[in-house]
N, C-alpha and C positions, 0 to 999 in steps of 0.2 A: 563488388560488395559496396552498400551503401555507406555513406561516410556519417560522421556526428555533424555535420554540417548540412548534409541532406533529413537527419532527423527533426535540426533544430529548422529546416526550411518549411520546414511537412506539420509542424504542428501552427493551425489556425488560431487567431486572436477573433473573437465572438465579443465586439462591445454590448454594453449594457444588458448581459446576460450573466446570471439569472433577474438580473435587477439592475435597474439606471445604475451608472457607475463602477460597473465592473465588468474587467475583459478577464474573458472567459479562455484560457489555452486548449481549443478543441484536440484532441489526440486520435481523433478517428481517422484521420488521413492516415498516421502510419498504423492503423490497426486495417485498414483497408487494405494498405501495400504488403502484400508477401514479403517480399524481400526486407522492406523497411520494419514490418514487425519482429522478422527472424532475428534481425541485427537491433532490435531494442531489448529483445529476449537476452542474446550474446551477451550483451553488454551490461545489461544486471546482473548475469550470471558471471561475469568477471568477477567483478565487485566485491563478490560472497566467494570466492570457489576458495580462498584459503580458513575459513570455516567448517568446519563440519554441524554438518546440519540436519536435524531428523524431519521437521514438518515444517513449512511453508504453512501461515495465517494470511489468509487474503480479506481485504476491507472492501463490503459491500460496495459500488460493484465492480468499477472497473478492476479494481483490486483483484476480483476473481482473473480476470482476463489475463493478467501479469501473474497474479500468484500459479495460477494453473499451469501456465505456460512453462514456467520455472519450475517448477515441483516437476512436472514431466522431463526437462530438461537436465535436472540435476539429480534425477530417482530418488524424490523423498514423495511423502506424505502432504494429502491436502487437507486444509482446514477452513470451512467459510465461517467469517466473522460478518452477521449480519445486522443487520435493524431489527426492531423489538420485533415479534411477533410474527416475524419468516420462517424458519427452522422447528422441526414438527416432533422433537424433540426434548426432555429435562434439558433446561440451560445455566448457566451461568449467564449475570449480564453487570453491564457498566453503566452507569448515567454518567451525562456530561451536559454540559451547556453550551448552548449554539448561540447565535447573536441573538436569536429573537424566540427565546425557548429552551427548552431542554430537549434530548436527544440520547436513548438506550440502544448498547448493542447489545450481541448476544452471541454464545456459542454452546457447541452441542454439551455438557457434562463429561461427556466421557469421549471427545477429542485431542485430547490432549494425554499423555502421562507425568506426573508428577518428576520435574528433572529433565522433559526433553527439552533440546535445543530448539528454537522456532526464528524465524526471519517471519518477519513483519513485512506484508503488502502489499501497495497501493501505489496507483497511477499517478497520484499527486499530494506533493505535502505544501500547505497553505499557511492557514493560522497555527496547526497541529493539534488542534481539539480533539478527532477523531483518535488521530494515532496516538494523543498522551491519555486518551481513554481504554484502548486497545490496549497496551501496555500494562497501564492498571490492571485492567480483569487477567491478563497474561501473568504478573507479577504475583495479585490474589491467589492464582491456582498452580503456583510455584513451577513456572514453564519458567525455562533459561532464555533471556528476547538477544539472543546474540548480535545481532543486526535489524535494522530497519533500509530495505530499498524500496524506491521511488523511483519513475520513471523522470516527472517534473518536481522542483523544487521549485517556490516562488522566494526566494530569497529575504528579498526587499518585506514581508509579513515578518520572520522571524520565528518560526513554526518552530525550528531546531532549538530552538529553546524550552518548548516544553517535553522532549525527548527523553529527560532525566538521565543524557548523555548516552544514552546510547547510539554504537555505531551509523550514523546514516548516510547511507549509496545512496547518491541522485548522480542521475544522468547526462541532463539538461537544466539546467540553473537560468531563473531568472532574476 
């Protein structure tokens, strides 16, 4: 079985991507690796298995890719939270602000029930604009956000701080 030190081997630094100045933590290597995605699945699913949990939210996209994985893994429900104008759909949506803009998610109206538990998605928590947006629109349509996992956390940004203290599972910490 792979170890956390073959995960933390497996994930690429991509400089000056998206833009001069910033390295990029590529995660496709262990989505490539069978063995190494199964054991990053495992391993979020540690994290959470003392909660009970009705639906897994995944953040546009990688987020699908871990949320889905999970939801399968653990027999709950999925739920895609996506960008404005994906989902074919009545939606619920969030604005937030990005560095250079604003930026809307969105999800289906009638995904959720009033009261379920949800775990929160995503491949990576950075700045946490998305995920303290996410949470908003979860929080608006009275979903219980028990948890937040993450595969990568980037530390050194300070993301967990706009979490409004809710629990967050990362894996690998930068």
């Amino acid at each position: 079985m792979p170890s956390l030190q073959d995960l933390l081997a497996s994930v690429r630094d991509v400089e000056d991507f998206p833009k001069p100045g910033i390295v990029f933590k590529d995660i496709t290597p262990i989505l490539a690796d069978p063995k190494l995605f199964k054991h990053a699945v495992h391993l979020m699913a540690e994290t959470v298995s003392e909660h009970k949990i009705d639906k897994i939210v995944g953040i546009e996209a990688r987020g699908f890719i871990f949320g889905a994985a999970l939801a399968h893994h653990l027999g709950v429900g999925f739920v895609p939270l996506r960008k404005k104008g994906k989902l074919p759909w009545k939606t619920h949506e969030e604005a937030y602000q990005l560095e250079y803009g604003e930026a809307v998610i969105e999800l289906h109206q009638d995904a959720l029930i009033e009261g379920e538990k949800v775990l929160l998605v995503d491949d990576l928590l950075a700045t946490g604009g998305t995920l303290s947006a996410a949470i908003k629109l979860l929080d608006r349509l009275h979903a219980k956000v028990i948890g937040i996992a993450v595969l990568v956390e980037l530390e050194f940004l300070n993301g967990r701080s706009k979490l409004n203290h809710h629990p967050l599972h990362s894996i690998l910490i930068y």
